[in-house]
DRENDO-1510 file (C-alpha; in Angstrom, 1 decimal, always signed):
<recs>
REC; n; res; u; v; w
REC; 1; UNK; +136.9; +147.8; +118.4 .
REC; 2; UNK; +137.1; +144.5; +120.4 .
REC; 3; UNK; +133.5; +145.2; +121.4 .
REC; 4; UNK; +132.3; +145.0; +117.3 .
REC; 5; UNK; +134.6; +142.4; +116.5 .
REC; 6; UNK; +133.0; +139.9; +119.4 .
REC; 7; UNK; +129.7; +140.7; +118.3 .
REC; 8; UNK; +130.5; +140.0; +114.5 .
REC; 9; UNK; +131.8; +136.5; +116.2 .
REC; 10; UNK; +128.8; +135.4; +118.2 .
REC; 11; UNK; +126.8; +136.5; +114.9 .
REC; 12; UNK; +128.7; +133.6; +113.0 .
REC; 13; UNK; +128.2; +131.2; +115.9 .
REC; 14; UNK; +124.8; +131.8; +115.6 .
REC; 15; UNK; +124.5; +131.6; +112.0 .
REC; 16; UNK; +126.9; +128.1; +112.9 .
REC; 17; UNK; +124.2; +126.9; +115.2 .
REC; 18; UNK; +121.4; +127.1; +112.5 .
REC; 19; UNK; +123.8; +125.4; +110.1 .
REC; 20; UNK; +124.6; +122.2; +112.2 .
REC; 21; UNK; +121.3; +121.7; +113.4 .
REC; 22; UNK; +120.2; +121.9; +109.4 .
REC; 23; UNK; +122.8; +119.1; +108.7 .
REC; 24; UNK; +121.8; +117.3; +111.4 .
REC; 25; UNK; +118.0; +117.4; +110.8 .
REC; 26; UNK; +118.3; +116.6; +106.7 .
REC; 27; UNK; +120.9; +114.0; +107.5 .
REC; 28; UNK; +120.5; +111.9; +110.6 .
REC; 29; UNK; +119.7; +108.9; +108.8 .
REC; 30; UNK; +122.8; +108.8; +106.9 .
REC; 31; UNK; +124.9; +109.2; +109.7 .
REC; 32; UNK; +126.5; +107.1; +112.6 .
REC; 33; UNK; +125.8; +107.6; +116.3 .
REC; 34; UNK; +129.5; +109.2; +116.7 .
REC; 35; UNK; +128.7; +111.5; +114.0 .
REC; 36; UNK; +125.2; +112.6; +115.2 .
REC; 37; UNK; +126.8; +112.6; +119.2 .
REC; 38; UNK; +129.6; +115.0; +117.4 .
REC; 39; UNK; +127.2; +117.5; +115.6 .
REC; 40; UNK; +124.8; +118.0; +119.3 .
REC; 41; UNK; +128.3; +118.4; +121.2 .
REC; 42; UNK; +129.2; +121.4; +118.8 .
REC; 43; UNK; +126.3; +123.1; +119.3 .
REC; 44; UNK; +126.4; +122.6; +122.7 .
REC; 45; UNK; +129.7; +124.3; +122.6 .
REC; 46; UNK; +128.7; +127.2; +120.6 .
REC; 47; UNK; +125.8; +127.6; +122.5 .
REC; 48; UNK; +128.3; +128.1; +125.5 .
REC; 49; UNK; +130.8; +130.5; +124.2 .
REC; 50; UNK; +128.2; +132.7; +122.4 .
REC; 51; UNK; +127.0; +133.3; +125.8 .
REC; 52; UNK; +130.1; +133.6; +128.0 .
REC; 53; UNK; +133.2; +132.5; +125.6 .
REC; 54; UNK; +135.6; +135.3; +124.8 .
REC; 55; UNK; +136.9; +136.8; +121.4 .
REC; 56; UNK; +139.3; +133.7; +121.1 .
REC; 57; UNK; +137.1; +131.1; +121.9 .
REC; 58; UNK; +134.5; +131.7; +120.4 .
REC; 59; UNK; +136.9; +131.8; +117.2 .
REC; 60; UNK; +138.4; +128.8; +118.0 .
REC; 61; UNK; +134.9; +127.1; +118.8 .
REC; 62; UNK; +133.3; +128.6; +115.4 .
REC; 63; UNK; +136.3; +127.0; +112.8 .
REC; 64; UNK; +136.0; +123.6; +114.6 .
REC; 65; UNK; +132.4; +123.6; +113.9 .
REC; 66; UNK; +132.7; +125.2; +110.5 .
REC; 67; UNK; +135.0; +122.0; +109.8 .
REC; 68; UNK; +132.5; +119.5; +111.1 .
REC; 69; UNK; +129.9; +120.4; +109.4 .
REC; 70; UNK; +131.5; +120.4; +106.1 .
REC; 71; UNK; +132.2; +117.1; +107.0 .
REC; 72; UNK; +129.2; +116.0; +107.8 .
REC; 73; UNK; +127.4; +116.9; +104.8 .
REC; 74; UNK; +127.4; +114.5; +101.7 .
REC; 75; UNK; +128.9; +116.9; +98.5 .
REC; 76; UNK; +127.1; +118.1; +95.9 .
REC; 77; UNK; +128.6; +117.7; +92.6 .
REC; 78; UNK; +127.9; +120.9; +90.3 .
REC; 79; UNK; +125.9; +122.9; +93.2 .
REC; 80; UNK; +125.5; +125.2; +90.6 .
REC; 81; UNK; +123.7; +122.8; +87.8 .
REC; 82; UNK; +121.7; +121.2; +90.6 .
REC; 83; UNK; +120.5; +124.6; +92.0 .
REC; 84; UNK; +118.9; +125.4; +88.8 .
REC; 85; UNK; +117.7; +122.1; +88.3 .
REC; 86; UNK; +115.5; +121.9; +91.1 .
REC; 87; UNK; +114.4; +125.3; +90.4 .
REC; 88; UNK; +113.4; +124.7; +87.1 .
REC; 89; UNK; +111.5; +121.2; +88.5 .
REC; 90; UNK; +109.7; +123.4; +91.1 .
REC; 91; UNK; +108.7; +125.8; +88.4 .
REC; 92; UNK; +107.4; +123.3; +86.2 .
REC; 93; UNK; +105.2; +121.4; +88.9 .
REC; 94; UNK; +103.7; +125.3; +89.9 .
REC; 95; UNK; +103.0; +125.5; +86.3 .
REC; 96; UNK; +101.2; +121.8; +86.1 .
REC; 97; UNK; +99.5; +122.3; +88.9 .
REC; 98; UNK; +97.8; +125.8; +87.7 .
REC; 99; UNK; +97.5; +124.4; +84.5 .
REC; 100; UNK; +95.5; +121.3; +85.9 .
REC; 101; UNK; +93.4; +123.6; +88.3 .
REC; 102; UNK; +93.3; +127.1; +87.4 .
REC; 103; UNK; +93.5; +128.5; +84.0 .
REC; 104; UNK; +94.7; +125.5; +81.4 .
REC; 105; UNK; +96.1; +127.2; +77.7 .
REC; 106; UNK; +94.3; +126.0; +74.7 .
REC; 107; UNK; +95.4; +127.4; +71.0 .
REC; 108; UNK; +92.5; +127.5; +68.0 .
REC; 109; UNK; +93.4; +125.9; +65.1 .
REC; 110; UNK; +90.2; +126.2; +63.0 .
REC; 111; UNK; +87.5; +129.1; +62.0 .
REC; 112; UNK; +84.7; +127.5; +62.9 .
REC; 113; UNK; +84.5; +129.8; +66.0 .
REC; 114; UNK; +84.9; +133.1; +63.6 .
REC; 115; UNK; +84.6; +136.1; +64.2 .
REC; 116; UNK; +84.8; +136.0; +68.2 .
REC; 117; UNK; +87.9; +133.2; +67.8 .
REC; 118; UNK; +90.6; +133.0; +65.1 .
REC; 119; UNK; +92.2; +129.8; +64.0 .
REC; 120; UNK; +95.3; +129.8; +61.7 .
REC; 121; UNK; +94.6; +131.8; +58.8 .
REC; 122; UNK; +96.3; +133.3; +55.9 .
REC; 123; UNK; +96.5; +136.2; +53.8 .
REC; 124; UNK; +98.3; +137.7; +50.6 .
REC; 125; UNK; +100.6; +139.9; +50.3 .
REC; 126; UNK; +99.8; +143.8; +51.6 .
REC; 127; UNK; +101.9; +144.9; +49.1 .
REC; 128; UNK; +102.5; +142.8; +46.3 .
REC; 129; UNK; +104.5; +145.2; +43.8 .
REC; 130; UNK; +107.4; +145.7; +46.6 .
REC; 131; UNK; +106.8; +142.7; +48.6 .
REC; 132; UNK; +107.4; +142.1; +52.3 .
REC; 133; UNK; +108.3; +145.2; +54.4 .
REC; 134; UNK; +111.4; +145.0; +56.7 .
REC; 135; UNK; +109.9; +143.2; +59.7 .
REC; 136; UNK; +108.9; +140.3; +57.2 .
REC; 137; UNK; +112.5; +139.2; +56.7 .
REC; 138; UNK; +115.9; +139.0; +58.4 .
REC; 139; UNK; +116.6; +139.5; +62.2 .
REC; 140; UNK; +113.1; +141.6; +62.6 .
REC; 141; UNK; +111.3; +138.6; +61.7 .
REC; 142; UNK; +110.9; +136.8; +64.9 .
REC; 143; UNK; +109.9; +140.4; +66.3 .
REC; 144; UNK; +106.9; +141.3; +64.2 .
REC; 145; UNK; +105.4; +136.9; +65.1 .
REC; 146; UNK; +105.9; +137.8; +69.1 .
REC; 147; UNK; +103.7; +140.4; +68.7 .
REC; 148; UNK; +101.4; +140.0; +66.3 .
REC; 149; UNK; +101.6; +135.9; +65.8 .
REC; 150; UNK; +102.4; +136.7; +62.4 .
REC; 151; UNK; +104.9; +135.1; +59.7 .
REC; 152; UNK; +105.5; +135.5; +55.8 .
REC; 153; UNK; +106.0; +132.2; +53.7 .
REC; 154; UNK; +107.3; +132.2; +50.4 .
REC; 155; UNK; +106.1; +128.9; +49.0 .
REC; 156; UNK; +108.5; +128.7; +45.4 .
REC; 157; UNK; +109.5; +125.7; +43.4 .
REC; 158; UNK; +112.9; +125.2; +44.1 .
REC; 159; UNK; +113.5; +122.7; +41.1 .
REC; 160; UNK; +111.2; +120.9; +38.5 .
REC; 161; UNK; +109.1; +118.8; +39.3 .
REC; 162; UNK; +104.9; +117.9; +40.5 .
REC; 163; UNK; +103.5; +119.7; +42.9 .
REC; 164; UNK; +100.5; +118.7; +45.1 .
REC; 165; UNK; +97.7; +119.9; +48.1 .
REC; 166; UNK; +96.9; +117.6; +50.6 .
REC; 167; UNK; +94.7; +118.1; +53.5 .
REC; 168; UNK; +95.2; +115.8; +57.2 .
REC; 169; UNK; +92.9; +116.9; +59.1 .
REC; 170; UNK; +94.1; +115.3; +62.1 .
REC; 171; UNK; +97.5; +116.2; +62.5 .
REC; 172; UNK; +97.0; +119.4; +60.5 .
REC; 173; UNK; +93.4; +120.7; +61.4 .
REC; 174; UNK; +92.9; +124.4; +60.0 .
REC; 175; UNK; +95.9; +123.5; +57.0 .
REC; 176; UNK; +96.5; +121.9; +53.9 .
REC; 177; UNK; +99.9; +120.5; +52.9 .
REC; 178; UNK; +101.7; +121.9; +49.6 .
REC; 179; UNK; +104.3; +119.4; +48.4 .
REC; 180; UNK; +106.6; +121.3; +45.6 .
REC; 181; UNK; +109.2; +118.8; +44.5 .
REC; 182; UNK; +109.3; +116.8; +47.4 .
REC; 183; UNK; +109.4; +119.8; +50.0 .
REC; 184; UNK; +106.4; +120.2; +52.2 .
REC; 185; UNK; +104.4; +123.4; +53.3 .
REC; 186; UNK; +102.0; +124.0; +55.5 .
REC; 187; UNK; +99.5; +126.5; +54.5 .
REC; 188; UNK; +96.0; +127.9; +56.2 .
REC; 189; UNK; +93.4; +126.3; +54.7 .
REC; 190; UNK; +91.3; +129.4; +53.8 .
REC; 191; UNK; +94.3; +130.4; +51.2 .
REC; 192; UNK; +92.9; +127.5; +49.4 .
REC; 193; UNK; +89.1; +128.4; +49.5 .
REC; 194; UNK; +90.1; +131.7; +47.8 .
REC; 195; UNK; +91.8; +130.3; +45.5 .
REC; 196; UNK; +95.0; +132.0; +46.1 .
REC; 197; UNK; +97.4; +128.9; +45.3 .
REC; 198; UNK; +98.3; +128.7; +41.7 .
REC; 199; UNK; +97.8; +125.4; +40.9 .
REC; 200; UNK; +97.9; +125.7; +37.0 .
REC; 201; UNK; +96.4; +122.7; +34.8 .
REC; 202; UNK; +95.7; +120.8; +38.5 .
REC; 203; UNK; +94.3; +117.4; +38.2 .
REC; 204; UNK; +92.8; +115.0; +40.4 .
REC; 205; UNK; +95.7; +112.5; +42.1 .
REC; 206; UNK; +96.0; +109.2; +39.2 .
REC; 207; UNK; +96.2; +106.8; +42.2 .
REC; 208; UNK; +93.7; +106.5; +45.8 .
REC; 209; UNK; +95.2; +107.8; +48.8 .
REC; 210; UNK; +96.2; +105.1; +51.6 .
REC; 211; UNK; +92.9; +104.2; +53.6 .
REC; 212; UNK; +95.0; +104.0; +56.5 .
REC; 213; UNK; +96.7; +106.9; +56.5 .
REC; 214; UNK; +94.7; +110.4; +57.2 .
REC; 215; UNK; +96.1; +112.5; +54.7 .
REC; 216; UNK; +93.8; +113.0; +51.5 .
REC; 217; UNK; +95.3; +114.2; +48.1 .
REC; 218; UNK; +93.5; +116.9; +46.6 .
REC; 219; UNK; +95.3; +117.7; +43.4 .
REC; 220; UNK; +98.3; +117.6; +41.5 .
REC; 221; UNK; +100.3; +119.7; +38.7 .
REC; 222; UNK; +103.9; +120.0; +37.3 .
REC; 223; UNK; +105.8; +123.0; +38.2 .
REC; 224; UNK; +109.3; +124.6; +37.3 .
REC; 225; UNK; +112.1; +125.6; +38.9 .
REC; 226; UNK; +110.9; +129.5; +40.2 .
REC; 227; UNK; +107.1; +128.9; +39.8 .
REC; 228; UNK; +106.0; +131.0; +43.1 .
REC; 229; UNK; +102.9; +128.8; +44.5 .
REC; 230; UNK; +101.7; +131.0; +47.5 .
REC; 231; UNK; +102.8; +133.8; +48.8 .
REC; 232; UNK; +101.5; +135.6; +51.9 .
REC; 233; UNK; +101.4; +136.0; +55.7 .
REC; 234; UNK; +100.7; +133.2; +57.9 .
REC; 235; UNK; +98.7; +134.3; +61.1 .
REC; 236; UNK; +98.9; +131.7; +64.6 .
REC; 237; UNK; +95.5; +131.1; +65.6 .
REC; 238; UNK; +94.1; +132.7; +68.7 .
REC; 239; UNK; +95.7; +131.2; +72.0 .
REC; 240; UNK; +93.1; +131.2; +75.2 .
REC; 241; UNK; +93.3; +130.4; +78.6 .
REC; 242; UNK; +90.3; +128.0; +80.1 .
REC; 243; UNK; +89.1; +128.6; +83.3 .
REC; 244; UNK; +88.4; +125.1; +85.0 .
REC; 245; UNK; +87.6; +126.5; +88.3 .
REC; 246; UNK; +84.6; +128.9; +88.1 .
REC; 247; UNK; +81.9; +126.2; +87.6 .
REC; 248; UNK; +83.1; +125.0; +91.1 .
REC; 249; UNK; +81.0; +127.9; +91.6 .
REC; 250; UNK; +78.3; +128.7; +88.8 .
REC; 251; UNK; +76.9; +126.2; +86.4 .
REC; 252; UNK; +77.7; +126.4; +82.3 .
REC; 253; UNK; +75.5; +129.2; +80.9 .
REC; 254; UNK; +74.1; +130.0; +77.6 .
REC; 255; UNK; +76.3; +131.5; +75.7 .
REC; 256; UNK; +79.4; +130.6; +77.6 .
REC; 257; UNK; +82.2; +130.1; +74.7 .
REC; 258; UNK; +83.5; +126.5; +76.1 .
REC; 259; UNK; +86.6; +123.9; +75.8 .
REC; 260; UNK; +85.1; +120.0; +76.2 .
REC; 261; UNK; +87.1; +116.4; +75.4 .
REC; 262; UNK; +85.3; +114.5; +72.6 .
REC; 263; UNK; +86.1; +111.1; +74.7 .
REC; 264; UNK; +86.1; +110.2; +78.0 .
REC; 265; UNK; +88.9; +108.0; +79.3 .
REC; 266; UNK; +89.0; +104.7; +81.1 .
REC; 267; UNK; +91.4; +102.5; +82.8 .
REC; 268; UNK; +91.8; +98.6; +82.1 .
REC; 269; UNK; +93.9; +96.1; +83.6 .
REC; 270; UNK; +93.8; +93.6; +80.5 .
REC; 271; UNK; +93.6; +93.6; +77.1 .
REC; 272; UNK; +90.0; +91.8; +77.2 .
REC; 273; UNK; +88.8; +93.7; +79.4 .
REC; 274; UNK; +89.8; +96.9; +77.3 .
REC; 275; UNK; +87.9; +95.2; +74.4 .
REC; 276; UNK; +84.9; +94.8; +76.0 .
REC; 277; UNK; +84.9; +98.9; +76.9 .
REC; 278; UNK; +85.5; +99.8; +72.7 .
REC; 279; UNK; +84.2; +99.1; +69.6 .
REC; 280; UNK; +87.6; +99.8; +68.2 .
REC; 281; UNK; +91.5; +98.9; +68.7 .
REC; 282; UNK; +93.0; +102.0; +67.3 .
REC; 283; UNK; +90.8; +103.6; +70.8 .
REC; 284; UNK; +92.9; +101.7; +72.9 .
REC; 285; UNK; +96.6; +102.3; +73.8 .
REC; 286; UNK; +99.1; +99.9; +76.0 .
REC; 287; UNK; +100.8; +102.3; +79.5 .
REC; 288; UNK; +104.6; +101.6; +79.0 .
REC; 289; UNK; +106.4; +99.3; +81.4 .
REC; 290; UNK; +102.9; +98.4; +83.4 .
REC; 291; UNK; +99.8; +96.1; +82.9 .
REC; 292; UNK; +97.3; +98.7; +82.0 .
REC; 293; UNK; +95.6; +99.8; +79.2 .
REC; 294; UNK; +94.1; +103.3; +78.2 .
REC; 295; UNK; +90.3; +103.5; +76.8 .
REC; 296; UNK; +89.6; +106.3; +74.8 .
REC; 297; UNK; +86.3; +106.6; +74.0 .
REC; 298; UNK; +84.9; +109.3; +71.7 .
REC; 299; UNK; +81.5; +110.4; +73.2 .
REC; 300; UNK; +79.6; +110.7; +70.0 .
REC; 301; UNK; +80.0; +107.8; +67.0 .
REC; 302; UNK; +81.2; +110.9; +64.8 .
REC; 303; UNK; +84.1; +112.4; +67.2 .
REC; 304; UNK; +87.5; +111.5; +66.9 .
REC; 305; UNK; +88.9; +110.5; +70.4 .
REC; 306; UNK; +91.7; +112.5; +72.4 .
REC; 307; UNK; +90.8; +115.5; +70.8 .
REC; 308; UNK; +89.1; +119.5; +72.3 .
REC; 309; UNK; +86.8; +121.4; +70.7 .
REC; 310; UNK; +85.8; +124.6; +71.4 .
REC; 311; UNK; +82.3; +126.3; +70.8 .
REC; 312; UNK; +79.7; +128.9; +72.0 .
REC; 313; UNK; +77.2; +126.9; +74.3 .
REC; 314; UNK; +73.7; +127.6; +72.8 .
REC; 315; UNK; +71.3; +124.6; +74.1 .
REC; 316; UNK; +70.6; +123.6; +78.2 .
REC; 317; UNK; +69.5; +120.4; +79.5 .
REC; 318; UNK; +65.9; +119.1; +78.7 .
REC; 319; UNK; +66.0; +121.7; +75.6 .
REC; 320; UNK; +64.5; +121.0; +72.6 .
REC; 321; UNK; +66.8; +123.0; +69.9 .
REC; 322; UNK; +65.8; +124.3; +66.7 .
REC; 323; UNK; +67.3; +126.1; +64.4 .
REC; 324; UNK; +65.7; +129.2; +62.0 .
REC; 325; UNK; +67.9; +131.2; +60.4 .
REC; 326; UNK; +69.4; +133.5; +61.4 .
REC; 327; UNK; +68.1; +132.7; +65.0 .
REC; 328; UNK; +68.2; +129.5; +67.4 .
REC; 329; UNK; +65.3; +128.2; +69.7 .
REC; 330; UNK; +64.8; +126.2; +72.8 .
REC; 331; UNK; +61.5; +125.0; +73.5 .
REC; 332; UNK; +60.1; +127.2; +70.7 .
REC; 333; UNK; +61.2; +130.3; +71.9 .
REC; 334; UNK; +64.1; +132.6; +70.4 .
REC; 335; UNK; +67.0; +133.0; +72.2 .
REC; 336; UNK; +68.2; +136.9; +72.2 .
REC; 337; UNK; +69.3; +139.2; +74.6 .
REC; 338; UNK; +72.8; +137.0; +74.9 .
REC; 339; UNK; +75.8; +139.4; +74.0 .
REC; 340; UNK; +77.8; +136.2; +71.5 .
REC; 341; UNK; +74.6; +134.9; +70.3 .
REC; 342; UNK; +72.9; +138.3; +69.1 .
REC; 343; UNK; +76.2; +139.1; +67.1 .
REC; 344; UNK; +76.1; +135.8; +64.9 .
REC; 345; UNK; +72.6; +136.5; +64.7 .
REC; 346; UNK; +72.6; +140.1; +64.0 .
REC; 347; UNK; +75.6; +140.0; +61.4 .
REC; 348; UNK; +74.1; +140.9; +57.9 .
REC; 349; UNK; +75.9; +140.2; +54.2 .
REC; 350; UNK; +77.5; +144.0; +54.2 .
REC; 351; UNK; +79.4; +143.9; +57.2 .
REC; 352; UNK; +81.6; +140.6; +56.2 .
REC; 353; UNK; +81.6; +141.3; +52.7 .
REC; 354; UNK; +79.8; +138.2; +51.9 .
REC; 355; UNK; +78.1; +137.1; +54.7 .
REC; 356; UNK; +79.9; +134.2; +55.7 .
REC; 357; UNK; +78.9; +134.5; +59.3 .
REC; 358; UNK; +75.6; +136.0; +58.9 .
REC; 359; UNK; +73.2; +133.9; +61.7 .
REC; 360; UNK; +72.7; +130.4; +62.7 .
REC; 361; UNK; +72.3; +128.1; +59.9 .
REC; 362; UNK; +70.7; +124.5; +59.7 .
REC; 363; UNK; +73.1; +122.3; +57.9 .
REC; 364; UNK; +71.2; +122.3; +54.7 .
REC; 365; UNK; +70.2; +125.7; +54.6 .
REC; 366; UNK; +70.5; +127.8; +50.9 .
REC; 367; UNK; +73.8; +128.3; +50.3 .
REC; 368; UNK; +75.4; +126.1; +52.9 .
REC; 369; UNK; +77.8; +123.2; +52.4 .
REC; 370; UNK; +76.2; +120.4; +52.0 .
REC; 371; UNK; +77.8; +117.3; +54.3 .
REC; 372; UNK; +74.5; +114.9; +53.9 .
REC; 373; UNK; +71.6; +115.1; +56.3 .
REC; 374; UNK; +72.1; +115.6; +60.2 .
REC; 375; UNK; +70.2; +116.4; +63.6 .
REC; 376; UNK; +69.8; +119.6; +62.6 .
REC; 377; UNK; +69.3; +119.6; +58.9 .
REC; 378; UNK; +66.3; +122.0; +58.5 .
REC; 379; UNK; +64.1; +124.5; +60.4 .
REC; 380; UNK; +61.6; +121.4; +60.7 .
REC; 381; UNK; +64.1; +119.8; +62.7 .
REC; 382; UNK; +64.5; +119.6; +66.7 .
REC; 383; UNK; +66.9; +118.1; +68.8 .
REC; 384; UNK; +65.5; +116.9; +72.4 .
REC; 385; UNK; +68.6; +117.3; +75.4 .
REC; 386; UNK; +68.8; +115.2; +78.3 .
REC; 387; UNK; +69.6; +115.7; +81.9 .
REC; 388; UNK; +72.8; +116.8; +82.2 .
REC; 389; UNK; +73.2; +117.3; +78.4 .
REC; 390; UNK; +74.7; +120.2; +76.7 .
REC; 391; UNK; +74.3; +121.1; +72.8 .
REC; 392; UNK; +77.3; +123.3; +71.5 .
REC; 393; UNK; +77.7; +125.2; +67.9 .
REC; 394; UNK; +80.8; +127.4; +66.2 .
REC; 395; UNK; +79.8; +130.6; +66.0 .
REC; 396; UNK; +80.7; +130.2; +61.9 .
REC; 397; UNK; +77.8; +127.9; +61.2 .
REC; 398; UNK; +78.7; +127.9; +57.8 .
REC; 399; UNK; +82.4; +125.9; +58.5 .
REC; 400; UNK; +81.8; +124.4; +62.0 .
REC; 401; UNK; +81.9; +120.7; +62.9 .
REC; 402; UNK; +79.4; +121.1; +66.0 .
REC; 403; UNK; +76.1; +119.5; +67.8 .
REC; 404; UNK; +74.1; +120.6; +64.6 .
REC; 405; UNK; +75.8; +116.7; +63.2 .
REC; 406; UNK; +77.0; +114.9; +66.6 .
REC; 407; UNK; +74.6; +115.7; +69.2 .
REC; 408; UNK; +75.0; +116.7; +72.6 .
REC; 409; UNK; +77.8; +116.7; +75.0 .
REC; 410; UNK; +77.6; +115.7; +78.6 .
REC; 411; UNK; +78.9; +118.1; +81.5 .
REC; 412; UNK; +81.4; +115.2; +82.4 .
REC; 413; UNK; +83.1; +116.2; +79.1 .
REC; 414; UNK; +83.4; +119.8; +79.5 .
REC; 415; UNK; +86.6; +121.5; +80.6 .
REC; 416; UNK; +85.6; +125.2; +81.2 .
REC; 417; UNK; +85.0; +128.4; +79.6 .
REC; 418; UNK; +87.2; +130.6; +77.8 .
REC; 419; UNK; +88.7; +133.2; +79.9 .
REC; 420; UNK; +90.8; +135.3; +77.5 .
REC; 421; UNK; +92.8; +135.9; +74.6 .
REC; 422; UNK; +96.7; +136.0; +75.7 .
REC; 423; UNK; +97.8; +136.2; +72.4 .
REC; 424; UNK; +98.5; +136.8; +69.7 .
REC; 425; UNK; +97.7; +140.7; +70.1 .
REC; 426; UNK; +94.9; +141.9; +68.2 .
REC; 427; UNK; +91.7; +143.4; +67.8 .
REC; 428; UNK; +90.3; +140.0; +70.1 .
REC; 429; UNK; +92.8; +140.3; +72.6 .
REC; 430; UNK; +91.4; +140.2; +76.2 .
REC; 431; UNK; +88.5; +138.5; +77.5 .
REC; 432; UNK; +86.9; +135.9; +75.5 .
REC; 433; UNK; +82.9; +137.0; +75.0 .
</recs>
């Protein structure tokens, strides 16, 4: 018995050892020479008696230590609290830190990348004579959107009143914005292409929106207490994860679905000289508490600044891109074989009902929106690429802002390629192609 309980005692010395030269190592430049001379004697001494020292000593030897170095370190207040802080800190710098080099998230918030990426999008009720089912209310709710990224509104007029639809397309993209009485919702905007809100005897808005504001009235009615405006289920848009390491290795390909900035950024160190990089104020934004100023400078006149996009990449440096539906062409040629290309361009009227994504489309093709004139307004047209420049297009030519009206996009610009879908789960889910 005496034989275990010496070993179990020179176990603790040791462990003491390691714990004294610890405090000793993190906080020699807090302490005075006594101190320091203190902490080396003790572990001298246990040094000794775990060698030769006998059951006593080395108890006697181990509590005087255990004291000192107690002593010797500054307290913690709330160990607990602080433990999990610093965990939670280290966790958050990991995540940065793949974020920044590895695989950076990205959600879609428009359809101009349907059918290979889903933005937010709505649809009506499944069952409209019963209503939602059980996972579309109470407790189950929350269950049914962490799965499928999906969320019944009930948009109802809660009192008399006027009721409007708004569209911001900058700090709503993909939604318009039903006011009923004062309340706002936030709706997909394809509910309203359908037609599904009831906006009965809607008018044009009596007065001009604010020119400095981004939201844009669209029409206005009176409703009643109980009028139901919308009702349906309101789907998140597609959430990817963009890999910003492989062209380390490869360059961009055709047909790589990609993620680029629509500005590049700049630094300043005076007002002036912040000036002279924009053509506009409202690109150029003061750094708290230091004499620097942020340039953000969209890299096409029609861009808004600080924004992503993401699209399918279709044209290569020193391309010249055309456009005959339902095909494109570089350098007169058709470009096929290409698994995300061939499916826009292969997509006929009967397999999406009306054809919405059926091939590539010039910008004032039959039956396409018309916006005015751009690069890429008819067959005729061509666009000519420069070194290093990249021309990219939504897969849903028929509702995508893309090269077709801005141009090209240089590689400095570009973020990466989409690696996968991580949710919400659906038929997409997976790798992006």
């Amino acid at each position: 018995m005496q034989y275990f309980k010496k070993r179990s005692l020179r176990s603790n010395a040791k462990n003491l050892v390691q714990a004294a030269k610890s405090t000793l190592n993190y906080n020699r430049d807090l302490m005075d020479d006594g101190l320091i001379g203190s902490l080396e004697g003790t572990i001298a001494d246990l040094r000794k008696v775990i060698k030769t020292g006998s059951a006593h000593e080395l108890t006697a030897t181990g509590d005087a230590a255990r004291v000192l170095i107690e002593k010797s370190a500054p307290r913690v207040k709330h160990p607990f609290m602080r433990e999990i802080v610093e965990t939670l800190v280290v966790a958050f710098g990991v995540a940065m830190a793949f974020r920044a080099y590895f695989f950076q998230p990205f959600k879609i918030l428009t359809g101009s990348m349907q059918p290979s990426l889903y933005g937010i999008h709505a649809s009506t009720e499944k069952d409209p004579e019963n209503g939602p089912g059980v996972f579309d209310k109470g407790p189950l709710k929350p269950l049914k959107w962490l799965v499928s990224g999906t969320w019944y509104k009930d948009v109802v007029a809660e009192t008399d009143g006027t009721a409007s639809v708004a569209e911001d397309n900058q700090r709503a993209p993909g939604m318009v914005i039903i006011t009923v009485a004062g309340k706002q919702h936030k709706v997909p905007r394809d509910a309203l292409e359908r037609g599904d809100i009831a906006m009965v005897g809607a008018r044009p808005p009596s007065m001009a929106d604010n020119p400095n504001e981004s939201v844009k009235t669209i029409a206005v009615w009176s409703v009643k207490k109980g009028d139901r405006i919308w009702s349906g289920y309101v789907t998140a848009g597609d959430q990817v994860f963009v890999n910003r390491i492989l062209w380390n290795f490869r360059p961009p390909r055709r047909d790589d679905v990609i993620v680029f900035a629509t500005s590049s950024q700049q630094l300043a160190f005076s007002l002036d000289s912040a000036r002279k990089m924009s053509s506009s104020d409202k690109h150029i934004t003061k750094v708290p508490k230091l004499p620097l100023y942020l340039v953000d400078t969209p890299i096409q006149r029609l861009l808004p600044a600080g924004q992503h996009y993401i699209k399918r990449l279709v044209g290569m440096p020193e391309e010249k891109i055309s456009i005959k539906h339902p095909h494109v062409y570089a350098d007169g040629v058709k470009i096929e074989n290409l698994f995300g290309m061939d499916r826009v361009a292969s997509m006929a009227a009967e397999e999406t009902g009306d054809g919405k994504y059926w091939g590539y489309h010039s910008t004032m093709d039959e039956g396409t929106p018309n916006r005015g004139r751009s690069l890429l307004s008819t067959p005729e047209d061509s666009m000519q690429l420069g070194e290093g420049e990249y021309l990219p297009m939504g897969d849903n030519t028929l509702s995508s802002f893309d090269g077709r009206y801005w141009g090209s996009v240089p590689k400095e610009q570009m973020v990466g390629p989409g690696a996968i879908i991580w949710w919400p789960f659906s038929p997409r889910w997976g790798r992006i192609k």
